[in-house]
C-alpha positions in Angstrom: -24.2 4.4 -6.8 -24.2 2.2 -10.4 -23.1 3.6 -13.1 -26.9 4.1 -14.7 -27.7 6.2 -11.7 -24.7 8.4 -11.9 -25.7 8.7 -15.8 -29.1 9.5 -14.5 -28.3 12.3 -12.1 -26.0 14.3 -14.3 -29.0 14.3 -16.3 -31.3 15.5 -14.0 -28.8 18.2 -12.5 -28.9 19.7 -16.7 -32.5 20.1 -16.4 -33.0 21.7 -13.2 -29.7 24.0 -13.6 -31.5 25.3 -16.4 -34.9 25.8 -14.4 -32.5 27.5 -11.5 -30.9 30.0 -14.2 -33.8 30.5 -16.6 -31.9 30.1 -19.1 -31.1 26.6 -20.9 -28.0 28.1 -22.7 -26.2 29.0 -19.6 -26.8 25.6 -17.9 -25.4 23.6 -21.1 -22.7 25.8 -20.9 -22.1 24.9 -17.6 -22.8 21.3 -17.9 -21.1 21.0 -20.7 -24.0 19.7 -23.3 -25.5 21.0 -26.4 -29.1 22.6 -26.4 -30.6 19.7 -28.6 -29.4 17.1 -25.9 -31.3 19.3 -23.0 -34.3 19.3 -25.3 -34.2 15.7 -25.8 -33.4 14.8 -21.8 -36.5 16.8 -21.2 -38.7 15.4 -23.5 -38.0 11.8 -22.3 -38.0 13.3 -18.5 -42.1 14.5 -19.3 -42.6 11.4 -20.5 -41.0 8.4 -18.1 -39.6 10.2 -15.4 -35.9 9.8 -14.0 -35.6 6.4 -15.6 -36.0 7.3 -18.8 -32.9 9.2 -18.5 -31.0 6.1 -18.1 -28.4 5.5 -21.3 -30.2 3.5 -23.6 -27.4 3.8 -26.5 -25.5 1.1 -24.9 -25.1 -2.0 -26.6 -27.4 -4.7 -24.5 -25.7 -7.8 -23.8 -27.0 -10.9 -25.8 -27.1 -14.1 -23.6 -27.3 -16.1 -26.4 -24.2 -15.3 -28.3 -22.3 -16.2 -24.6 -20.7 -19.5 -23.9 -22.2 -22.8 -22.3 -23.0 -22.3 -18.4 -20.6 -25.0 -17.7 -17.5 -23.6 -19.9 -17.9 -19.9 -18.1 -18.0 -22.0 -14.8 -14.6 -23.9 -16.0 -12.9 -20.6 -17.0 -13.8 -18.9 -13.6 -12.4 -21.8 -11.6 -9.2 -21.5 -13.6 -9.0 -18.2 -13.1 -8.8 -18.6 -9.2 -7.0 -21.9 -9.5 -4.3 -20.7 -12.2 -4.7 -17.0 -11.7 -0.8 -16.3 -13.2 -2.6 -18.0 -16.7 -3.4 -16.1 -19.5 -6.5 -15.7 -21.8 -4.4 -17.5 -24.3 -3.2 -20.2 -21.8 -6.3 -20.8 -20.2 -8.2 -21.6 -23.6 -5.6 -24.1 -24.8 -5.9 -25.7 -21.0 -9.7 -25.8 -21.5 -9.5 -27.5 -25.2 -7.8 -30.2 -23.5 -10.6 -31.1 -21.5 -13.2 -30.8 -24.1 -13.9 -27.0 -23.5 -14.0 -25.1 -26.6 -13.1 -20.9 -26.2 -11.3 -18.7 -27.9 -9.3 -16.5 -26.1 -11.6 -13.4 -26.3 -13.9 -15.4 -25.6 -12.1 -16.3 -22.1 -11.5 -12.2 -21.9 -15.2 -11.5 -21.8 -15.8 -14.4 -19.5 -13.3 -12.8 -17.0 -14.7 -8.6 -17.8 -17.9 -10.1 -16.5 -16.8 -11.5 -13.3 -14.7 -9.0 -12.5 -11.3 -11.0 -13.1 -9.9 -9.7 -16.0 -6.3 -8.6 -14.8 -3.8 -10.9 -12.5 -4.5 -8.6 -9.7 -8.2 -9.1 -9.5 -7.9 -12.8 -10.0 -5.1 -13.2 -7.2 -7.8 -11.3 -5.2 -10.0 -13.4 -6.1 -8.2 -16.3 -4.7 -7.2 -14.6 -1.3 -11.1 -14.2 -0.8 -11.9 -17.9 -1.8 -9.3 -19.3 0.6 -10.0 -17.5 3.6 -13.3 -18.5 3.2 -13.2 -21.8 2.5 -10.1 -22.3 4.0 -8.4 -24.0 1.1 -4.9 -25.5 1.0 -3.3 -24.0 -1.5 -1.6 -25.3 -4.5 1.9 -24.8 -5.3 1.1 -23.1 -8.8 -1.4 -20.3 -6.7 1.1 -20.0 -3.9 3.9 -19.1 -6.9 1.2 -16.7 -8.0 0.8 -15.1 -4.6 4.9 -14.7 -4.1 5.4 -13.6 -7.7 2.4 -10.6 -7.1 4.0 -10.2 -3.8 7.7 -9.4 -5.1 5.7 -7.2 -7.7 4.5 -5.3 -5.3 7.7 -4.7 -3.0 9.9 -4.1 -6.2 7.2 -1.4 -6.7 7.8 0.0 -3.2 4.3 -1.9 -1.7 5.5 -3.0 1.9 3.0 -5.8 3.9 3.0 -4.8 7.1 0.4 -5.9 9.9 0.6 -3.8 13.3 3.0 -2.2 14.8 6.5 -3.8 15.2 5.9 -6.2 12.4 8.5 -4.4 10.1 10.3 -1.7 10.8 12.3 0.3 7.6 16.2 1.0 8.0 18.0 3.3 6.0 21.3 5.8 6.0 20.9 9.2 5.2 23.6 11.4 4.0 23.1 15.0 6.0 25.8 16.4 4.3 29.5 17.9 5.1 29.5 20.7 8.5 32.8 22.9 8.4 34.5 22.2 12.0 31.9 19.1 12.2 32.6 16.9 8.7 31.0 14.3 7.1 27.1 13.6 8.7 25.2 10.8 8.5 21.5 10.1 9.7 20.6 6.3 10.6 16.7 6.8 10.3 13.9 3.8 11.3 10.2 3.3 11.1 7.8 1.5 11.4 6.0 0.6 8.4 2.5 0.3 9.7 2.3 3.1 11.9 4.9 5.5 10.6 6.2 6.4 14.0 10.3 7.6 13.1 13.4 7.2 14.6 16.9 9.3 13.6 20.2 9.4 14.8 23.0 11.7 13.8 26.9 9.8 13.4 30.2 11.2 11.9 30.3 7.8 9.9 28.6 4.9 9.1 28.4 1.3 10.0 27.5 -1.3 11.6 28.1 -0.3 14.6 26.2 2.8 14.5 23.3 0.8 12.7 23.3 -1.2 15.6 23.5 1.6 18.4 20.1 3.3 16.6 18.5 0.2 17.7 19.7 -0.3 21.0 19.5 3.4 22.2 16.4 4.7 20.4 14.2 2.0 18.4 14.3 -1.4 20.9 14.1 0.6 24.1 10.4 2.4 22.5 9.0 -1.3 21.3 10.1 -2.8 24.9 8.0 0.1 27.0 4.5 -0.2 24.8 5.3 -4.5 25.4 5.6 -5.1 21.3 8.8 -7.2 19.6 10.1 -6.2 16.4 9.8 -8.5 14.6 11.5 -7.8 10.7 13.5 -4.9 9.8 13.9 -4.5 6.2 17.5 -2.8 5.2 19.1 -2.2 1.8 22.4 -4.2 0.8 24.9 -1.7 2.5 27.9 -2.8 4.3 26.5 -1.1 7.4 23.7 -3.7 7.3 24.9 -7.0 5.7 27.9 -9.3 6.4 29.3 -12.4 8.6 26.9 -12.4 11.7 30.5 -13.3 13.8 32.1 -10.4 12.6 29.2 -7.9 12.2 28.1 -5.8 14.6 24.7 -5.3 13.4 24.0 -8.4 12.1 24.7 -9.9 15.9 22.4 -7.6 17.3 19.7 -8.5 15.4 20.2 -12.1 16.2 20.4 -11.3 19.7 17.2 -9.3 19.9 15.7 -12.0 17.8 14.9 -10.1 14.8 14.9 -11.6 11.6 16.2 -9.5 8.8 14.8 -8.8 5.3 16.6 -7.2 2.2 15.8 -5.0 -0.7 16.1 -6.6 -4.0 19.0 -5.8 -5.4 19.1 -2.6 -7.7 15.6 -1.8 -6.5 16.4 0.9 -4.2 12.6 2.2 -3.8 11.5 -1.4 -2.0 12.9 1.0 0.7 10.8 3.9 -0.3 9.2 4.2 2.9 12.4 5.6 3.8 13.1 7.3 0.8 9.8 9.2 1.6 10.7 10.2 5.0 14.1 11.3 3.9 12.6 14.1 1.6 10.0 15.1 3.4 12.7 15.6 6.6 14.9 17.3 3.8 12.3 19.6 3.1 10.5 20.6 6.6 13.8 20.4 8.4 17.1 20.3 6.7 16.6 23.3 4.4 15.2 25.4 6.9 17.5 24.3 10.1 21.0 25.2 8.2 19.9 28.2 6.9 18.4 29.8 10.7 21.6 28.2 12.8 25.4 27.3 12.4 26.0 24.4 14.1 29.3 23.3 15.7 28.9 20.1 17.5 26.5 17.1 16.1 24.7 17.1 19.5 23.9 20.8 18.8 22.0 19.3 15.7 20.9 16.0 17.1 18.8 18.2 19.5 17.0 20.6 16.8 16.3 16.9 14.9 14.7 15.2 18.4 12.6 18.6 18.7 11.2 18.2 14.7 10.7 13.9 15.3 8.5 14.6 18.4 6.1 17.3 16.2 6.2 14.9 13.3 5.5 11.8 15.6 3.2 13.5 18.0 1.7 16.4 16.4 2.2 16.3 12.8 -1.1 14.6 10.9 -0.4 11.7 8.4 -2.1 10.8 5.3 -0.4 7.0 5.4 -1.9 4.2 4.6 -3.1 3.1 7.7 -2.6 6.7 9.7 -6.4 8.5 8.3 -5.1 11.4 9.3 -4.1 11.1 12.5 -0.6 11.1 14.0 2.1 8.5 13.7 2.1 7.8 17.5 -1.6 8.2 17.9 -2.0 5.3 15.4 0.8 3.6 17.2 -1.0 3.3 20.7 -4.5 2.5 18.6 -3.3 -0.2 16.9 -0.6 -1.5 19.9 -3.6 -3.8 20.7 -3.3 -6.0 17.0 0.3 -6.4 17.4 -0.5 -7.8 21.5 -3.2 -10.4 19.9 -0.3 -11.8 17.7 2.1 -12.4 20.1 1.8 -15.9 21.7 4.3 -15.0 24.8 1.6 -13.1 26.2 -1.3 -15.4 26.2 -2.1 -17.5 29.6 -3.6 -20.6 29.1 -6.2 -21.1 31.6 -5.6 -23.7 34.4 -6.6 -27.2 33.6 -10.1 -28.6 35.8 
């Protein structure tokens, strides 16, 4: 629906609210117009129908106060072709070439084709080179990295399918009398939020590593789907010397390459961060206050119980979830993450 036929309806809906009520008082009320605009909506509805309702108080665009055909042309190729360039920027480029625009003038130019913040113009370009297949430049491929980093510093993760980047994190549970310090090595997987948590008395890299090995790997292996990036903050328990780090030998062993939060950016993680308060919330506070606990594994079993209602039962609103569970979207969406993996293509025997 355009914005003239949103404009229109509203319209309409006055005049016939007031024919439902009988009474044209109540129905501006309601609508939230005055009774001279009612009388004048009806008196250009008697005359020209729904379309006369249409706004005709906005200003009409003058095609002859715009720029040349070929200078408009010039600024729109810019702006997929320098889409990091400025309104400012791209007018002085233009002038160099002959092309005379202000830099309001380059504004407008954008607002009409829809390409008037960097976002929209590195859209723009995504669109254009998938279609066309373009090689692209180094200046529009520093774009795409610089929007990219944007986006993760603003907790945006790019994920594909399943197993394409799985989310590390360590999770202070708190201090247990007779039990001590708790810690919580949580995973998931970014695209379909399935999540992973195991309890410790410390943390390290070994017990980074042992999440991996005894709960995350072994899932991935029986749907037939590699990991293939697990993004971590800087902790101790995730960085150092691959020779002398437990976790960071695992992960070259399983082949997994390893990606890590900017550094005082902690909510690049915030997939984690996420997870942690709503587990806080549904779990923790409840679970502490119904039971005492005495061993971890008297804990570790309560937690397994909650992860297989929030994996299996519990409805997600995530970004690629609509709703439906984490592990339902899992096993409908396993089938993207097969088509990318090479290992399991055949190549068909030669004639």
């Amino acid at each position: 629906m355009t914005t003239a036929e949103k404009i229109i309806k509203h319209k309409l809906g006055l005049l016939r609210l007031a024919e439902t009520l009988g009474s044209v008082s109540k129905a501006c009320h309601v609508m939230g117009y005055s009774r001279d605009s009612f009388y004048r909506f009806k008196d250009l509805y008697d005359k020209g129908g729904e379309r006369a309702l249409e706004e005709l108080t906005r200003s009409k665009p003058l095609p002859k106060n715009r720029v040349e055909e070929d200078i408009e042309q010039a600024v729109v190729a810019m702006a997929i072709d320098q889409p990091a360039y400025g309104q400012v920027r791209v007018s002085n480029e233009l002038k160099k070439s002959g092309k005379f625009i202000s830099p309001t003038g380059v504004r407008s130019v954008w607002m009409r084709h829809d390409l008037e913040n960097f976002k929209k113009r590195l859209k723009a370009l995504e669109a254009k080179s998938a279609l066309e297949g373009l090689v692209l430049t180094e200046a529009q491929v520093v774009a795409l990295e610089k929007a990219k980093l944007e986006k993760e510093a603003h907790g945006e993760i790019e994920t594909e399918h399943p197993g394409y980047l799985g989310a590390q994190d360590t999770y202070y549970v708190g201090n247990i009398k007779g039990v001590g310090r708790i810690y919580q090595q949580t995973f998931i997987d970014t695209y379909a939020k399935v999540a992973f948590a195991k309890l410790y008395d410390r943390k390290n890299a070994l017990v980074a590593a042992d999440t991996l090995n005894d709960k995350v790997v072994p899932f991935y292996d029986d749907h037939q789907v590699r990991l293939l990036h697990i993004l971590t903050d800087r902790g101790t328990e995730y960085c150092g010397n691959r020779e002398h780090h437990e976790y960071q030998l695992y992960l070259a062993i399983e082949d997994i390459d390893h990606t890590k939060t900017r550094a005082y950016s902690p909510q690049t993680n915030g997939i984690c961060e996420r997870f942690h308060r709503t587990l806080q919330d549904e779990f923790y506070a409840t679970a502490f206050r119904k039971k005492i606990y005495r061993t971890l594994s008297e804990l570790q079993h309560d937690l397994d119980q909650w992860l297989h209602q929030y994996n299996h039962e519990r409805p997600h609103s995530g970004k690629y979830c609509y709703g439906k569970t984490p592990y339902q979207t899992f096993l409908d969406t396993v089938k993207l993450a097969h088509e990318k993996q090479l290992d399991r293509l055949t190549l068909s025997p030669s004639v």
